[in-house]
N, C-alpha and C positions, 0 to 999 in steps of 0.2 A: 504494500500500500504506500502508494506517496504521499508524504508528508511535508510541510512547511521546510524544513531542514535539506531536502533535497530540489529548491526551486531558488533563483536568486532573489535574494532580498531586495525589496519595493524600496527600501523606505520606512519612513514611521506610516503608523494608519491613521486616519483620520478619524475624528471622533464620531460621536452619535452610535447608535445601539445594536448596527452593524458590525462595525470594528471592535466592538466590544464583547460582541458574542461570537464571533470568526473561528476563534476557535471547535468550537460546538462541532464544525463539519467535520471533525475528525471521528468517525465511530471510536476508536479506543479512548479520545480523551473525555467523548460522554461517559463512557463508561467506568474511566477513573474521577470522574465529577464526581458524579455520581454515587461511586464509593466512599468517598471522601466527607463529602454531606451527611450519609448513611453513620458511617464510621463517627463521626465529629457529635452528631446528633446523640446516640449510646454514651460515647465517653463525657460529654456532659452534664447528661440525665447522669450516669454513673458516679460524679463523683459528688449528687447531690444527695443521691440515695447510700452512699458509703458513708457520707458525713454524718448523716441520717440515724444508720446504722451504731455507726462507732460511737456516737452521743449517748442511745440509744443502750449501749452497751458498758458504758463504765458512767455515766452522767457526770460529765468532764470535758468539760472545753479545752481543754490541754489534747485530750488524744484529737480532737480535732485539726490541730496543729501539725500533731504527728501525722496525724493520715496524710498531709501534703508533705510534708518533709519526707517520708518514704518513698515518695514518686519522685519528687525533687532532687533528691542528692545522686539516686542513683542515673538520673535522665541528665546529669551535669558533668559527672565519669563516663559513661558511657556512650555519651552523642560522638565526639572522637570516634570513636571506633565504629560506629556505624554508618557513617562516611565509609571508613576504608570499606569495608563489607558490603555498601550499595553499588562500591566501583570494581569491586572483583566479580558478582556474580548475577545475574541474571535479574534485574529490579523486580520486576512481576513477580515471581515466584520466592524473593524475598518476604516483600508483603503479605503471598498470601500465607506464607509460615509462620509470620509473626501473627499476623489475625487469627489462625489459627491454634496458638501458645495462648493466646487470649481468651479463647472462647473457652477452652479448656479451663483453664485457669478460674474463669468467671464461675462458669457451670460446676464447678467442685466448691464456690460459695453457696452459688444456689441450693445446692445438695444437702448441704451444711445447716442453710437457712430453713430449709426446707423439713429439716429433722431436729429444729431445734438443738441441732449442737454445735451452733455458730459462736466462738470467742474472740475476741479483739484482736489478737494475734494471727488468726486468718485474714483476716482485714488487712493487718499490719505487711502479710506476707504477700497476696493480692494487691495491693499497691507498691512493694516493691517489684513486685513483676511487671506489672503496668510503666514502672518508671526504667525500667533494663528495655523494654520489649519496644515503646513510642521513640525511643530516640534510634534504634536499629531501623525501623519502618521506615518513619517521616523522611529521611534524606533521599531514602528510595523514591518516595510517593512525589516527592519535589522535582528529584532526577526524571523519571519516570515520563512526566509531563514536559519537560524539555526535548525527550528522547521524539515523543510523539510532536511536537505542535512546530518545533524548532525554532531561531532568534526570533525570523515574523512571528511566529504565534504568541509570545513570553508577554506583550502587554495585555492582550483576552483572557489568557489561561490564568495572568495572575488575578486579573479584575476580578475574574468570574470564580475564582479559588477563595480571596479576601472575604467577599463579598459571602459566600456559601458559609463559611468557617465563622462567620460574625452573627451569621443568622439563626446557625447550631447552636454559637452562642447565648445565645436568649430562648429559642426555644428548646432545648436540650431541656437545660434547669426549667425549665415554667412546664414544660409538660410533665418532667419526674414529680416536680411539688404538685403538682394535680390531681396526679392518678396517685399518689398517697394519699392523699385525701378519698380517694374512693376506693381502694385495692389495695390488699393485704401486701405488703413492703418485702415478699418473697414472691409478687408475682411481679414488680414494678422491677426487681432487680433483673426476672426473665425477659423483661421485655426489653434490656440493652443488652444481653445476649444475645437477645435476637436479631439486634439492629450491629451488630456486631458480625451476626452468621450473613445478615442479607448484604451487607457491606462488602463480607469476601465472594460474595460469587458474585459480586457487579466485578467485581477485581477480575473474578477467572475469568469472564467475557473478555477482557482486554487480551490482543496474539500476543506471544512467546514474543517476537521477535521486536514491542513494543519496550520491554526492559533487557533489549540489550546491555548484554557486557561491555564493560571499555576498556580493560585493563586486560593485559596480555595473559595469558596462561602458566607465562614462565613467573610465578609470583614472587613480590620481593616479601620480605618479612612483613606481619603486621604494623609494626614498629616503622620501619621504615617507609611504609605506603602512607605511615600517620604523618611522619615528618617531613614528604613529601608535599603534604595538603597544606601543611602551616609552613610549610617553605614557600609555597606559592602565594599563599597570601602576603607573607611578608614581602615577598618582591614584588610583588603587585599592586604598585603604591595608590595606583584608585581604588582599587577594590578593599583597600586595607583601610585607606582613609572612612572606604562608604559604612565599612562593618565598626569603625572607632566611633564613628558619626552616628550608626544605632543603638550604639552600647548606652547614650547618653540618656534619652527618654525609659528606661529598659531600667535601668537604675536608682535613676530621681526621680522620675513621671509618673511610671507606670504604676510603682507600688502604694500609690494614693488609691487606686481597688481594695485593699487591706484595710483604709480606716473607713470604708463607705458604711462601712454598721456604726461606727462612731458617730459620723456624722448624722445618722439617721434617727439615732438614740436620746446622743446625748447635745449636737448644735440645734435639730432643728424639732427632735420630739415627734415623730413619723413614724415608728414604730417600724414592723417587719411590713409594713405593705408599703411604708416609704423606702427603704431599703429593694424592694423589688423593683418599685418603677426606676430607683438611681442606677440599677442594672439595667434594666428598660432600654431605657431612656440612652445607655453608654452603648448598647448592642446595635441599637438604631442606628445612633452617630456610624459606627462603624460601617452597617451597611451602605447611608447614604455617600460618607467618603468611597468607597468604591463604586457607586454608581458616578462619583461627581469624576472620578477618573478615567473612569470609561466614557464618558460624554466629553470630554476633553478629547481622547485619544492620549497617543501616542505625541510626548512634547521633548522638543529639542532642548529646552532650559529645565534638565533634571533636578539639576544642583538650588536654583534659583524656587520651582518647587520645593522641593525636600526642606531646605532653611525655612520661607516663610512658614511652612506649614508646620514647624519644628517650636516657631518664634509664637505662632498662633497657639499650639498647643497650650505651651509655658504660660502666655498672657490669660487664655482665658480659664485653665485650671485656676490660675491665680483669683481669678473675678469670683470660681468656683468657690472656692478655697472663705473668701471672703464676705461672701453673701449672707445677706441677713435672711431674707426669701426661702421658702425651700420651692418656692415654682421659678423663682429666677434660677437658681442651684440646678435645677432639671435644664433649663433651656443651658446656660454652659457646660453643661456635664455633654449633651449632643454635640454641641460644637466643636467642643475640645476631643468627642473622640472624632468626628469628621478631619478634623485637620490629622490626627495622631492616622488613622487609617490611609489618608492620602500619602502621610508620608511613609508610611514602613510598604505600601504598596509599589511605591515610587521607588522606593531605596531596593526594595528585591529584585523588583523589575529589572534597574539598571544591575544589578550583582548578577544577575541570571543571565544577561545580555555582554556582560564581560567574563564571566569564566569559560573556558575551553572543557569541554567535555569529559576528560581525560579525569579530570580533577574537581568535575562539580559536586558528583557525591560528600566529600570530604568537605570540601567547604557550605554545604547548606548546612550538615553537621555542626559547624565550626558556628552556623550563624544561630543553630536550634540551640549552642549549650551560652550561646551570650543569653536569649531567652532564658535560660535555666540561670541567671545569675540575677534575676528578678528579687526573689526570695534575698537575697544579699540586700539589697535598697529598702527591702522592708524593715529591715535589723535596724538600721537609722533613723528613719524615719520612723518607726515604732515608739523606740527611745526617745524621738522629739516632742512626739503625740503625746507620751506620760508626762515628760519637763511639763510643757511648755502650750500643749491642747492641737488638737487634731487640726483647725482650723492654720495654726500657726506655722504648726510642720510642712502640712501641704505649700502653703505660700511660698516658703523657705525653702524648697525642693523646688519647687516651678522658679521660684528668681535663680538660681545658683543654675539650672538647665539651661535656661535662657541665655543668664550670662557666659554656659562653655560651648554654648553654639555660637555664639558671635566672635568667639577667641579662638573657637576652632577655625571655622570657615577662613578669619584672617590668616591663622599659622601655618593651613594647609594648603600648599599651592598643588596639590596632590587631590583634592576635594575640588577646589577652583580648576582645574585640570578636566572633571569626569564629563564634563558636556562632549567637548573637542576628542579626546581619548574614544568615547562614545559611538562618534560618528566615524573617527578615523577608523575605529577597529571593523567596522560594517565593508570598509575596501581593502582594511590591510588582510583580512583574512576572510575566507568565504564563510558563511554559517555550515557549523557543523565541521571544521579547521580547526585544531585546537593550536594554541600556542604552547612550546616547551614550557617543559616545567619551570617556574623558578624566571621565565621572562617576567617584564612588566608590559604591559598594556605598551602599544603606539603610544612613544613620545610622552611616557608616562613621568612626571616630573616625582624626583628621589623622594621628595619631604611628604610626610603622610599628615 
């Protein structure tokens, strides 16, 4: 089957809702959507119903904590290495192994659940599997979608990818808290197994020859296929710069989700159904940022996107942060994820559109465990929330973000580079070319 990756590159595409769904023509990548939504859907009903459970099970908001720290630590060790493992062997049939280890996994809770001899400690072991098993997958499922759609396809596949994954996000949780409300809490855990088992067979649909292998047969060490991948980034001073450039919201931004029960409680007195709609209301944002990007298209000033909507972020968390309203509080919490959407949409887009083939698995990996250093930003800002009041912390993360995106952008002529690097690389190298290892990008300036 032909695919984007063996035609010459147009160009950027034009916006509006053609360019934006162009991908879609690919039968295998409907059917990796597809999965993905499926899959994204279960895993977030699941980790409402786990928390649920674990509550439920020792009545302690401490194991609460734990149950994400179990997925956490081990999805932060192990993303590395599931790079190297998406580029040695066959993407497809990776995935459908790990979904696989999952279902299993899950269904020995259920079993448990189900005969009443469920203890905390299965939970505890069920999320650490969950946090070993997502970061082996995801690189693939990233890769995977490159393999199929190629450079033209990477600004539809990622719109329509953001866009799926943000919408899981909302109704994942809001349908698990539903059906606990009407279903016994041993058949709401069956029914993300289930969206877990239907997830892998949209996967089997996808051909054999759609996760291709990239990496030679003659294999070098694990170890060294790792060092390989963080070699290239480092020499890849756009790409290095683009992934320093995400670290920043990732760290001081994002972990403002952590105190939204604070805020809900204790600034504005909203109780658990104000606390639902400030998830709402951030899952929203996220979709319309990728609809607002796909209606744009495909834009030659990346970099110039990615900052303001970095600087947008920062400002209107801050307004967030600050509000005496809890209906003004909603209208910023949208915003601010519409810009935070446009930019991580933007910034992958271009990261997918500059790696060479050879070496993408490893580096999505490299990009899924900077996510994993989320949990890190909360430790700070937690601590600032007890000083000092939730309201204060946030502010205080959003100005200090704000302020190293603008010190960045100046000290990186490596950042200020990625537009030109961008377009250059679209002639210096065909789609689906990869560059040696360890090059940097066309004309790629040294400072990152």
């Amino acid at each position: 089957m032909a695919n984007y990756s063996e035609r010459e590159y147009q160009g950027p595409a034009s916006g509006g809702w053609r360019a934006a769904t162009a991908s879609l023509q690919h039968r295998d990548f409907r059917w990796v959507f597809v999965s993905n939504i499926i899959f994204f859907l279960g895993m977030n009903g699941q980790f409402v119903v786990r928390s649920y459970l674990a509550f439920k099970l020792t009545d302690s908001a401490a194991a609460l904590g734990l149950i994400n720290l179990v997925v956490a630590v081990p999805m932060l060790l192990v993303s590395p290495f599931g790079g190297v493992i998406s580029d040695r062997v066959n993407r497809r049939r990776l995935v459908l192994a790990g979904q696989l280890v999952l279902i299993v996994s899950e269904l020995v809770i259920f079993a448990l659940l189900a005969a009443d001899a469920l203890h905390f400690w299965h939970l505890v072991a069920a999320g650490c599997m969950m946090g070993i098993v997502f970061p082996i997958m995801m690189p693939a499922r990233q890769a995977i979608v490159m393999d199929i759609v190629g450079r033209e396809g990477v600004h539809s596949s990622m719109v329509l990818s953001m866009g799926g994954m943000n919408a899981a996000r909302i109704a994942g949780p809001a349908a698990a808290g539903y059906a606990l409300s009407l279903l016994a809490v041993e058949w709401v855990y069956l029914c993300s197994v289930v969206l877990y088992a239907v997830a892998m067979l949209a996967m089997a649909r996808v051909s054999l020859a759609a996760g291709r292998t990239v990496l030679p047969k003659i294999a070098k060490s694990v170890l060294a296929d790792l060092k390989e991948g963080v070699r290239y980034v480092w020499d890849d001073h756009p790409v290095r710069a683009l992934m320093l450039l995400s670290m920043l919201p990732i760290i001081f931004a994002m972990p403002f989700q952590m105190l939204l029960v604070v805020f809900a409680e204790d600034v504005w007195d909203v109780g658990a159904g104000g606390l639902g709609l400030l998830n709402a209301f951030a899952g929203i944002g996220g979709i319309l940022g990728s609809l607002i990007v796909a209606f744009r298209g495909e834009r030659r000033n990346k970099v110039a996107t990615m900052t303001r909507s970095l600087l947008a972020f920062g400002a209107l968390l801050l307004f967030f942060a600050v509000s005496p309203w809890f209906a003004a509080a909603l209208l910023f919490v949208l915003l601010a994820d519409i810009a935070a959407n446009i930019f991580q949409t933007t910034n992958g887009t271009t990261i997918q559109m500059l790696v060479p083939d050879h070496v993408r698995g490893r580096v999505m990996s490299l990009t899924m465990m900077m996510f994993g250093l989320t949990p890190l930003g909360t430790v700070p800002i937690g601590i600032a929330a007890e000083a000092f009041g939730a309201p204060a912390a946030v502010a205080g993360a959003s100005i200090v973000m704000v302020a190293l995106v603008v010190v960045f952008y100046y000290a990186s002529a490596a950042l200020r580079s990625v537009d030109a690097v961008s377009a250059a690389s679209r002639t210096a190298r065909p789609p689906g070319i990869a560059l040696g290892v360890g090059a940097a990008s066309p004309k790629a300036p040294a400072s990152a």
